[in-house]
Backbone as CSV, one residue per row, in Angstrom:
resi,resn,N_x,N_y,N_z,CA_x,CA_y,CA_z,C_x,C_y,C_z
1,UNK,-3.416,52.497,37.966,-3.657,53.737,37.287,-3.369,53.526,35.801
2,UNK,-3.689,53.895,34.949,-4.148,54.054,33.613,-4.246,55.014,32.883
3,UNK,-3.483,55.594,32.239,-3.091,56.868,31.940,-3.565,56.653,29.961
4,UNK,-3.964,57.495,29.293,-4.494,57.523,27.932,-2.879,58.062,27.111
5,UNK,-2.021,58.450,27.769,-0.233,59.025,27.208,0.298,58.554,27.918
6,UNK,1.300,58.216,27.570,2.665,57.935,28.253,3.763,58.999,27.732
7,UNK,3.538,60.359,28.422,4.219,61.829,28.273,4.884,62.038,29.439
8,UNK,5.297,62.913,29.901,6.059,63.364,30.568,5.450,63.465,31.691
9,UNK,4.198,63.895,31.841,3.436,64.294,32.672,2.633,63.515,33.476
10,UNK,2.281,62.633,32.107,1.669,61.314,32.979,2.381,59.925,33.602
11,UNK,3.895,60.512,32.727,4.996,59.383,34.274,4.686,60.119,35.328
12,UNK,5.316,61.568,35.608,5.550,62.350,36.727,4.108,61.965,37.354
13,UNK,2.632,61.178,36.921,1.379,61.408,37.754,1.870,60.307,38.186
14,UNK,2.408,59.238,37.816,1.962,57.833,37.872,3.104,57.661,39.103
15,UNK,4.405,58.098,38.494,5.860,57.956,40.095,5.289,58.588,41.030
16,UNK,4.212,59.667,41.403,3.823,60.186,42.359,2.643,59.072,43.055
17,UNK,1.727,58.905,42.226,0.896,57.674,42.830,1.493,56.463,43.333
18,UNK,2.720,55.529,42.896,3.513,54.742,42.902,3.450,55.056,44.439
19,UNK,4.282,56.632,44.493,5.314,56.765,46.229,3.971,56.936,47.346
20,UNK,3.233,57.785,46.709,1.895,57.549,47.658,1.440,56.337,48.629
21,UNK,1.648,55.226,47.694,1.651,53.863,48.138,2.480,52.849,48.590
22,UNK,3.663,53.069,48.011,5.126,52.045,48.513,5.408,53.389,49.555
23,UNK,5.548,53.121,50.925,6.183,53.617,51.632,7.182,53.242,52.197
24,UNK,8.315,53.299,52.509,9.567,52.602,53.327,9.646,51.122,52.633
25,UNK,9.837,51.240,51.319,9.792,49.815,50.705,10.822,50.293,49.001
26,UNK,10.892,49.086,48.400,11.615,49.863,46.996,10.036,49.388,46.201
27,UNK,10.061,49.703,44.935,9.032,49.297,44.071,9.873,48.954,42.631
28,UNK,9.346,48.498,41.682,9.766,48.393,40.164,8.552,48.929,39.247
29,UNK,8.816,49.758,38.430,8.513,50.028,37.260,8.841,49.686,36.076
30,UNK,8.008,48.259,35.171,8.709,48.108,34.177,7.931,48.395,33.116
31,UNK,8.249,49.089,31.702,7.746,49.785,30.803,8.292,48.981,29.578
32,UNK,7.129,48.637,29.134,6.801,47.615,27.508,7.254,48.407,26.577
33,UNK,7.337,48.387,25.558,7.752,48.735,24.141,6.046,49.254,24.058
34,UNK,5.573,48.861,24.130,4.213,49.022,23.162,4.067,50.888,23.886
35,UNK,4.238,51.010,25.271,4.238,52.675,25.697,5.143,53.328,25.500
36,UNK,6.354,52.628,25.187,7.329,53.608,24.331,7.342,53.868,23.058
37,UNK,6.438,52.976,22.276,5.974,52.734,21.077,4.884,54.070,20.884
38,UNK,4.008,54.355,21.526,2.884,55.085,21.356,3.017,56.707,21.582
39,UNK,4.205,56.663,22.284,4.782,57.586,22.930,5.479,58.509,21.588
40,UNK,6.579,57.631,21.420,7.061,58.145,19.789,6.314,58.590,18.801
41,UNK,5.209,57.392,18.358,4.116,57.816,17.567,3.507,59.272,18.145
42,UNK,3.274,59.393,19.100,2.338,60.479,19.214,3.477,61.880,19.608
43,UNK,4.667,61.465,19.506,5.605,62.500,19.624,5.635,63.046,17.968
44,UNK,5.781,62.168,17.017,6.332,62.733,15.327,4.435,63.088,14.927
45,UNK,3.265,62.524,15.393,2.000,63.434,15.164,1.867,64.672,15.548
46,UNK,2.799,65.161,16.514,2.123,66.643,17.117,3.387,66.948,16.574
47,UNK,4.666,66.807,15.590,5.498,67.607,14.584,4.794,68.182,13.724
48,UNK,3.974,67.399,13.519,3.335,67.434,11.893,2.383,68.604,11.755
């Protein structure tokens, strides 16, 4: 899955798709700089 934000909303889509699929198992989620990066950026654009 492929999400265009990395907001609030589109973790909460993505941990839901995740559990959809790992059932009775653990999973990892690991998150780059570059989506926490874009994230920020597009957090101080919608201040402005």
């Amino acid at each position: 899955m492929a999400l265009p934000f990395a907001d609030t909303a589109a973790m909460q889509l993505h941990l839901h798709e995740i559990s959809r699929h790992v059932r009775e198992a653990h999973a990892v989620l690991q998150l780059t700089k570059a989506e926490k990066a874009r994230a920020k950026y597009e957090r101080q654009t919608k201040l402005v």
